[in-house]
C-alpha positions in Angstrom: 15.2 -28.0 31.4 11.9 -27.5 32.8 8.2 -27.7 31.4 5.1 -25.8 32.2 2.0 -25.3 30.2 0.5 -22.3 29.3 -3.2 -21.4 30.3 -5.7 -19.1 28.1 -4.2 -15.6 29.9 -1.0 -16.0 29.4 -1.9 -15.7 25.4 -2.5 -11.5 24.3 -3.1 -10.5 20.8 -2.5 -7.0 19.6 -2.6 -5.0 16.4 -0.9 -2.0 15.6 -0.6 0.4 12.3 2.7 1.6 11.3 2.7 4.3 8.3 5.7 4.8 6.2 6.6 6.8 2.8 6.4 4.9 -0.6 9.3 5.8 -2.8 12.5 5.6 -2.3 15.4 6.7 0.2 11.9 7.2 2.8 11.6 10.8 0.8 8.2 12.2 2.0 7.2 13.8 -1.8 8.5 12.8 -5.0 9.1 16.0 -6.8 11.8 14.8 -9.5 10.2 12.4 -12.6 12.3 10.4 -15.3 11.5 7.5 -17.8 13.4 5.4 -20.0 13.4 5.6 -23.3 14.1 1.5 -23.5 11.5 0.5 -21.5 9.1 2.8 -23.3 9.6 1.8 -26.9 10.1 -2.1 -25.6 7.3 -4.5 -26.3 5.6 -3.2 -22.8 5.5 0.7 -23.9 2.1 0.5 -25.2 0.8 -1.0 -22.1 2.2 1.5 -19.8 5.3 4.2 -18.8 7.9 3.2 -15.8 8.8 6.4 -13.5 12.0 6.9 -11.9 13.0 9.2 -9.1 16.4 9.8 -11.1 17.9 9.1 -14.3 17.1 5.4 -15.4 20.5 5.2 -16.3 21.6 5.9 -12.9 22.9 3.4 -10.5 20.2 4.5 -7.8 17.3 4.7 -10.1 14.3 2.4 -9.3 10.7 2.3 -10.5 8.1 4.5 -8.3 5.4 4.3 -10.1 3.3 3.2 -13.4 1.0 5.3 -15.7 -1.1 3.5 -18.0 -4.4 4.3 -20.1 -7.4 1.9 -20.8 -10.2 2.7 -22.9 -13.2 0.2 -23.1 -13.3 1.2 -27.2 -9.6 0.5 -27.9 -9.2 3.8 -28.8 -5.4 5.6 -28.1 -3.9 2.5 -29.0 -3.0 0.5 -32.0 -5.0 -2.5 -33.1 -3.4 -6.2 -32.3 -4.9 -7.1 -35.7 -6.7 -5.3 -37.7 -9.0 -7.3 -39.0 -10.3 -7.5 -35.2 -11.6 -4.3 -34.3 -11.5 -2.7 -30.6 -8.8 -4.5 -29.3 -6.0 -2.8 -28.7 -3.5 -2.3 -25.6 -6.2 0.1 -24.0 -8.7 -2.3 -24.0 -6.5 -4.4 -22.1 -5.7 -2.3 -19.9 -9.5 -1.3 -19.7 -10.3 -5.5 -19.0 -7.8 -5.4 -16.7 -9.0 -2.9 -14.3 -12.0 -3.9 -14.7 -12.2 -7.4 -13.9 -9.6 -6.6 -10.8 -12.0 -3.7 -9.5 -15.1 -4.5 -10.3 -15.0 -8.0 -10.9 -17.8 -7.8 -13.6 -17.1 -7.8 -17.6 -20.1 -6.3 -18.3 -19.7 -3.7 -16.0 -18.2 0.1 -16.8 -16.6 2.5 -14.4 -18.3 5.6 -13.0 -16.2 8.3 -10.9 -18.6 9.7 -8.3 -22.0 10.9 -8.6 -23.9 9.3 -11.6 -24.5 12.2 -14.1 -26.4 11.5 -17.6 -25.1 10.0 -19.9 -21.9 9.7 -17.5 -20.7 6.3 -18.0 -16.8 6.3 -18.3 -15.4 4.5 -20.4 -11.5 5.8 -20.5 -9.7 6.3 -17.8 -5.7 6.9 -16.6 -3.9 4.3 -13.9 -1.1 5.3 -11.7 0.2 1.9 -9.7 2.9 2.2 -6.8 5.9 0.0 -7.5 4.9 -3.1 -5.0 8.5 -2.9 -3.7 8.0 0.9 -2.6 5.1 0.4 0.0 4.3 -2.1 2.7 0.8 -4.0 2.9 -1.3 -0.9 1.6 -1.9 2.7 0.8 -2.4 5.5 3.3 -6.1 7.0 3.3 -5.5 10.8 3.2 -1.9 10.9 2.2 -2.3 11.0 -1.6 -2.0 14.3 -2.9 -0.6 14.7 -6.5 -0.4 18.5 -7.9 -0.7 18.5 -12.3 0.8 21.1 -14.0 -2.7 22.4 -16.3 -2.8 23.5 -20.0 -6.4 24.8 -18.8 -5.8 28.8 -19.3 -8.3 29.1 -16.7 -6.3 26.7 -14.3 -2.6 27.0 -13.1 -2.3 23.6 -11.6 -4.7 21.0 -10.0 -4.2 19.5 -6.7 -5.9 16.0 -6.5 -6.3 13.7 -2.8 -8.6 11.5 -2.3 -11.7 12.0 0.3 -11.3 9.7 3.3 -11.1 12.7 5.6 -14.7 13.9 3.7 -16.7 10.7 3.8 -18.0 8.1 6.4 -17.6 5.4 5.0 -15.5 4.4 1.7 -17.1 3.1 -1.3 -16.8 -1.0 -1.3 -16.2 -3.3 -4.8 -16.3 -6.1 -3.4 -13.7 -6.6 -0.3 -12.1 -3.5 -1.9 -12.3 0.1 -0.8 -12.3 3.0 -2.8 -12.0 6.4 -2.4 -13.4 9.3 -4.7 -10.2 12.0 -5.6 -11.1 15.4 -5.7 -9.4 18.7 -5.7 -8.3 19.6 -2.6 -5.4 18.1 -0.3 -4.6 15.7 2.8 -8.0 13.8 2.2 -10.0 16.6 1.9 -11.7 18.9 -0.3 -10.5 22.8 -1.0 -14.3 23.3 -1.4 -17.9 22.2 -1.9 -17.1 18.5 -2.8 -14.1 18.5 -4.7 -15.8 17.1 -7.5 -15.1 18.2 -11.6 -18.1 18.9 -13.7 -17.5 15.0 -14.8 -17.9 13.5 -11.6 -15.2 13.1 -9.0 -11.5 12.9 -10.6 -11.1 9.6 -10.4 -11.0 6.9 -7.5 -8.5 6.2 -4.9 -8.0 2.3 -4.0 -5.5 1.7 -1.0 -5.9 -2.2 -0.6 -4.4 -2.9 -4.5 -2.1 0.0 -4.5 -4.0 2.1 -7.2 -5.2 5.3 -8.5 -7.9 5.5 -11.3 -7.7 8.5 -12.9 -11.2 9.8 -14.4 -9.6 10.9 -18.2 -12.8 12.8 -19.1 -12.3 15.2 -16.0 -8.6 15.8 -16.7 -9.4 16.7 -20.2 -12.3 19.1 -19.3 -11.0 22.6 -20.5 -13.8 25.0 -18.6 -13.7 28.1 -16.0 -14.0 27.0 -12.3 -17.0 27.4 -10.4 -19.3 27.9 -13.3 -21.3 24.9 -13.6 -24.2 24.6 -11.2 -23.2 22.7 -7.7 -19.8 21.4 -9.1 -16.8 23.6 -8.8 -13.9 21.9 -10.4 -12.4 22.1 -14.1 -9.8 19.7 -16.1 -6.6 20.4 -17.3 -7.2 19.6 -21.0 -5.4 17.3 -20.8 -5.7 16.1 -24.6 -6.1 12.7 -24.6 -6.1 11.5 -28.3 -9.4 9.3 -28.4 -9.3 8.3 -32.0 -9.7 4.3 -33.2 -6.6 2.7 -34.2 -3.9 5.4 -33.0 -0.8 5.5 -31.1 -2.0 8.1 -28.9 0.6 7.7 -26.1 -2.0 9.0 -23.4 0.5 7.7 -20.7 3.1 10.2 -21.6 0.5 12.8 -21.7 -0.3 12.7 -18.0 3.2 12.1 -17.4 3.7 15.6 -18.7 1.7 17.1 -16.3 2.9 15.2 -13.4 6.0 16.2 -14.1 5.3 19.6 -15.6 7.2 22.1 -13.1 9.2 21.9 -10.1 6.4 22.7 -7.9 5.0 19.2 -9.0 4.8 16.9 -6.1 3.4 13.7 -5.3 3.1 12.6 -1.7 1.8 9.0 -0.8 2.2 7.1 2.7 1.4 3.4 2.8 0.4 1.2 6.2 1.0 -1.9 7.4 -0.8 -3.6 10.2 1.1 -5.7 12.7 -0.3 -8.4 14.4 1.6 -8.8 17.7 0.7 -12.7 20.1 2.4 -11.4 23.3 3.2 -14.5 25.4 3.3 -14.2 29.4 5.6 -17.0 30.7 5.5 -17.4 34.2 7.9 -19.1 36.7 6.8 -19.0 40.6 8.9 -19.4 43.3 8.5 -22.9 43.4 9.2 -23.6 39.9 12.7 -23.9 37.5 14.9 -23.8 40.6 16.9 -26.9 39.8 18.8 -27.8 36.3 19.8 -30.5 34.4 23.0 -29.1 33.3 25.8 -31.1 33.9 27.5 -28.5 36.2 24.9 -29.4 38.2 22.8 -32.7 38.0 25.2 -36.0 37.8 24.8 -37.9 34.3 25.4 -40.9 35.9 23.9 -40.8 39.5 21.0 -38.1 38.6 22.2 -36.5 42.3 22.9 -33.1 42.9 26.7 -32.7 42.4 26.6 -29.7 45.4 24.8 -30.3 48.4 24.3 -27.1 49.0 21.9 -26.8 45.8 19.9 -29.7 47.6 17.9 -27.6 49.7 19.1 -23.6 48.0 19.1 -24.3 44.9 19.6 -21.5 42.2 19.7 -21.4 38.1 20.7 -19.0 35.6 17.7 -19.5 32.7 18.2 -17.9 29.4 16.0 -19.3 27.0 12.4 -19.5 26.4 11.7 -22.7 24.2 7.8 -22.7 23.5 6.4 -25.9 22.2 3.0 -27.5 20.8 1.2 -30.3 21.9 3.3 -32.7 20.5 6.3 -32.0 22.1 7.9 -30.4 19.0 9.9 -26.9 19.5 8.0 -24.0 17.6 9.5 -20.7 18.7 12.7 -19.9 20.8 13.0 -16.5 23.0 16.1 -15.6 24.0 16.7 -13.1 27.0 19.3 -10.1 27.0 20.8 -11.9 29.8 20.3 -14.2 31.8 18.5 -14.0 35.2 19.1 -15.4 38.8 15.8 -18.0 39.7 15.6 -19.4 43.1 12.9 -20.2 46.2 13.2 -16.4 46.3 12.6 -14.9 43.4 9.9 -15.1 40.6 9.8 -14.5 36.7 7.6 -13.1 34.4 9.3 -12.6 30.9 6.9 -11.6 27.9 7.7 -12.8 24.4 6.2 -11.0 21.7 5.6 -12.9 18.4 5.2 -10.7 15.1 3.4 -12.0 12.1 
């Protein structure tokens, strides 16, 4: 065994992106929606509706994805107690959101430009099962198509408008994205944007799509409202105080509406690489102290002819810290021939 201390260039870090489907079997689109009618009338139905990529009674079945509504009223939801007014599982779910995302109690959400009067205070959440993506969402992969009850719409295709923008909106650490109509991160046309403001916002580090409600239950023409150019799919979500509204079976509907329904997302994951260089000159790990070769009693070299031509067979790479304590082993393929004739260079590559 021999011992040789790094220096500063033997030491590379590198970073690299690898992109990946979200759901399930590495299927590029979702295009096949179910839900279970235990988890939904459970105690966590009014909070939000589990969706399956197959019957939840089938053995392959596994959540994709989570629809939930929040309302900063408590309306579409029944009252915990009624003798406490506007609170309710939507304002929950409203809190929630809001105290992730904005990070601010007093604070309300807006969906792109700030119209009058446009504060929104209802809104629908899709989050990605954490098990089906790695670190984080894909900008520019999200494209959902909803099936419309809007006679002047057939269907609306949403993405989000990283491919459109310079620079993301920032809450906080946190980017978001505006969704619009269009696909593949960008917009069909003008903006993307419904006569409500954009459609909602697109939030890759936590996994989640905010879904502006009042755009989605817009029941216009296209194209007919000044510079905007998007309509809803009147949706229908039931507003009123004190009511089991099930809003997040509503958008369910749509999302699975027809069998040209198809939600594509990609997620990323950054890899940090430390690539190691370990060098051995000429002059260096020739000799051994294996017992095939080094006495344990004398310390001599059991063949003389290693005195002077020595030659080892390394295979390991033991790398330790200042302390003399052994952090990380390499082991190589096979191992190599090291005499006064040959040099090494092996490169270890350490993932984290």
């Amino acid at each position: 065994m021999g011992f040789k201390r790094f220096d500063p260039e033997d030491f590379v870090i590198s970073a690299n992106t690898v992109t990946s489907t979200v759901w399930s079997n590495n299927s590029v689109s979702l295009d096949t929606y179910f839900t279970s009618s235990v988890q939904k009338e459970g105690s966590a139905g009014p909070y939000y509706l589990n969706v399956y990529q197959t019957s939840s009674t089938d053995n392959t079945a596994a959540v994709q994805f989570a629809i939930a509504y929040g309302n900063a009223q408590g309306n579409g939801s029944v009252q915990f107690d009624a003798s406490v007014p506007l609170k309710s599982p939507s304002t929950t779910i409203y809190g929630q959101y809001r105290t992730l995302i904005l990070e601010d109690e007093n604070s309300a959400f807006t969906f792109g430009p700030t119209f009058t009067g446009s504060i929104d205070n209802d809104f629908y959440a899709i989050n990605i099962e954490r098990a089906r993506y790695k670190e984080k969402l894909l900008p520019g992969s999200f494209n959902l198509i909803l099936s419309s009850s809007n006679a002047n719409l057939s269907s609306l295709h949403l993405t989000d408008d990283s491919r459109y923008v310079t620079l993301p909106t920032y809450y906080g650490t946190q980017r978001a994205y505006q969704i619009i109509s269009g696909s593949d991160g960008s917009p069909w046309k003008g903006n993307g944007y419904s006569y409500s403001g954009s459609y909602g916002l697109f939030l890759p580090d936590i996994s989640t799509i905010l879904l502006n409600a009042k755009a989605l239950d817009d029941n216009s023409s296209p194209g007919v409202n000044g510079t905007n150019d998007g309509c809803g799919i009147n949706l229908g979500t039931t507003l009123t105080s004190n009511t089991a509204g099930d809003n997040p079976t509503k958008l369910y509907n749509h999302i699975s509406g027809s069998s040209g329904n198809i939600f594509k997302l990609n997620s990323q994951e950054t890899i940090t690489s430390d690539f190691v260089f370990v060098r051995s000159r000429n002059s260096e790990f020739n000799y051994s102290e294996n017992p095939s070769f080094i006495s344990g009693s004398t310390g001599e070299v059991i063949y003389d002819y290693f005195i002077d031509n020595p030659q080892t067979f390394p295979t390991t790479v033991g790398m330790y810290n200042d302390s003399n304590e052994l952090i990380a082993v390499a082991k190589l393929s096979r191992p190599i021939t090291k005499d006064f004739t040959k040099e090494a260079l092996i490169r270890v590559k350490l993932d984290f």
